[in-house]
C-alpha positions in Angstrom: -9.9 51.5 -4.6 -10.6 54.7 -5.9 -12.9 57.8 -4.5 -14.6 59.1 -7.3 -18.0 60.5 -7.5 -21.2 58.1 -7.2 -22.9 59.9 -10.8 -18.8 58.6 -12.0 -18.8 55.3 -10.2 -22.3 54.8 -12.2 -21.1 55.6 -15.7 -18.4 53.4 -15.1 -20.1 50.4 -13.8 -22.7 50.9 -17.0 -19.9 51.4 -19.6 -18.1 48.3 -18.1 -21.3 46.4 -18.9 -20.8 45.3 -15.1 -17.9 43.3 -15.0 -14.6 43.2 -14.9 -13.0 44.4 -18.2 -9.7 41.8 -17.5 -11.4 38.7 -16.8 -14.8 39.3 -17.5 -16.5 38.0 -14.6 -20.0 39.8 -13.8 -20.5 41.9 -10.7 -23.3 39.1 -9.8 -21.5 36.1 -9.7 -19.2 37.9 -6.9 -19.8 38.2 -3.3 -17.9 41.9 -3.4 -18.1 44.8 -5.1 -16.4 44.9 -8.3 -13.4 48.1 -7.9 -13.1 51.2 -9.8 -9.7 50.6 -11.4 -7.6 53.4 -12.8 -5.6 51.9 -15.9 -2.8 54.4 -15.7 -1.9 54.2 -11.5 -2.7 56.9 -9.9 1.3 56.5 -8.1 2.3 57.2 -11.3 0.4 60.4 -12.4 -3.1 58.5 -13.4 -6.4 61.1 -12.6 -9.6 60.0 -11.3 -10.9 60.7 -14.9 -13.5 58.7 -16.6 -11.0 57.7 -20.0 -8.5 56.2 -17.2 -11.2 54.3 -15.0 -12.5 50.8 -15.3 -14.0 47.9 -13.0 -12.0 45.3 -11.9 -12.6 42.4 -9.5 -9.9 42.6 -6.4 -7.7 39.5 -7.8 -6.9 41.4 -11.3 -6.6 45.1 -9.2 -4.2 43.4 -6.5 -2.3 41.8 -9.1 -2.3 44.3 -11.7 -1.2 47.0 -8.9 0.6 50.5 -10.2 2.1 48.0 -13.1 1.2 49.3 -16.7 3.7 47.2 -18.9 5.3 44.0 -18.7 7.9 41.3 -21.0 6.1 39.7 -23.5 7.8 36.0 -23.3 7.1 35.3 -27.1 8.3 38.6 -28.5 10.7 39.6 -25.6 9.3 43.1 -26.1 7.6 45.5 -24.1 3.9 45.3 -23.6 1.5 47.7 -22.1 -1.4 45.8 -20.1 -4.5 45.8 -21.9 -7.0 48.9 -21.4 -10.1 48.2 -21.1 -11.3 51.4 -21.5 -9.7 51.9 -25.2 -10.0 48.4 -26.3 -11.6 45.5 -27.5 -11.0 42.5 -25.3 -11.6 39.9 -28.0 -8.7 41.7 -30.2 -6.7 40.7 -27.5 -8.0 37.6 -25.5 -9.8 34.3 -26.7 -10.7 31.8 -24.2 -10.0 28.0 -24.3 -11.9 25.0 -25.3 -12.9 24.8 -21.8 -13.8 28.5 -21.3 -11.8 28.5 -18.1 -8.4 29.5 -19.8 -7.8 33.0 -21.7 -5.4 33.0 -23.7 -3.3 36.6 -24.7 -3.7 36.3 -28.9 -1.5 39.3 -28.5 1.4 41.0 -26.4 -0.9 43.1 -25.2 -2.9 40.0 -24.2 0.0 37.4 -23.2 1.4 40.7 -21.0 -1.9 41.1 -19.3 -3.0 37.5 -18.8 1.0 36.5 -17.4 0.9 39.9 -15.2 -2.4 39.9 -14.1 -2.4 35.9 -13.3 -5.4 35.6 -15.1 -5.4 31.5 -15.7 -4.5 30.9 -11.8 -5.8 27.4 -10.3 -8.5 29.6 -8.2 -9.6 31.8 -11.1 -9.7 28.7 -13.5 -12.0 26.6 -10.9 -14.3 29.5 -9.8 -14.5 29.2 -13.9 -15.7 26.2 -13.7 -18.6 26.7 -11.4 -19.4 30.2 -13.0 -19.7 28.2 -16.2 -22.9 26.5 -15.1 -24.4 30.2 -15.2 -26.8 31.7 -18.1 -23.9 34.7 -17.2 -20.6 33.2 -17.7 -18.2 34.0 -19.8 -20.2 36.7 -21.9 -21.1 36.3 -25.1 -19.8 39.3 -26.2 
């Protein structure tokens, strides 16, 4: 979890629309506080920047950890994990028939979703439930 600022922690949290910006999931369908994330580790020379911080719930933080790049299996190249903070998640990501899959349309995307564990059995049912929401997924 990072230390920055509260006015920085603010902007974040409003440019993130509130929500995770791996899986999507809205700060008020969680029982925590979604976590400022830094998309470049800070273990690895990342800053406490705005343009390399984004929300992420603790299941895509813990698992993304100081990674930034992973195998594609289809390609069997390189990848960088999606950044949410310079991207468009639906350039990247499509969800399933039964919204509680996402599927990586890219290596970008089949990096981020294998690395980050995105379709696990707990994420997919907590899916299921979050479904029955006005909230879940977004529509955008």
């Amino acid at each position: 979890m990072s230390n920055v600022s509260t006015d920085l922690d603010t902007k974040i949290r409003k440019l993130a629309n509130n929500r995770c910006g791996y899986c999507l999931v809205p700060q008020k369908l969680l029982s925590y506080k979604l976590e400022i994330e830094h998309i470049h580790p800070k273990a690895k020379g990342g800053k406490d920047e705005i343009d390399n911080l984004w929300l992420a719930c603790r299941q895509c933080n813990l698992n993304k950890g100081i990674k930034i790049d992973g195998l594609d299996l289809i390609t069997f190249e390189q990848a960088k994990i999606f950044n949410p903070n310079q991207r468009k998640w639906s350039e990247h990501f499509v969800w399933d028939e039964s919204k509680t899959k996402i599927i990586g349309k890219t290596s970008v995307g089949r990096v981020t979703v294998s690395i980050l564990q995105l379709n696990n059995e707990l994420q997919k049912t907590a899916r299921k439930f979050w479904k029955m929401t006005a909230v879940f997924p977004p529509k955008d």
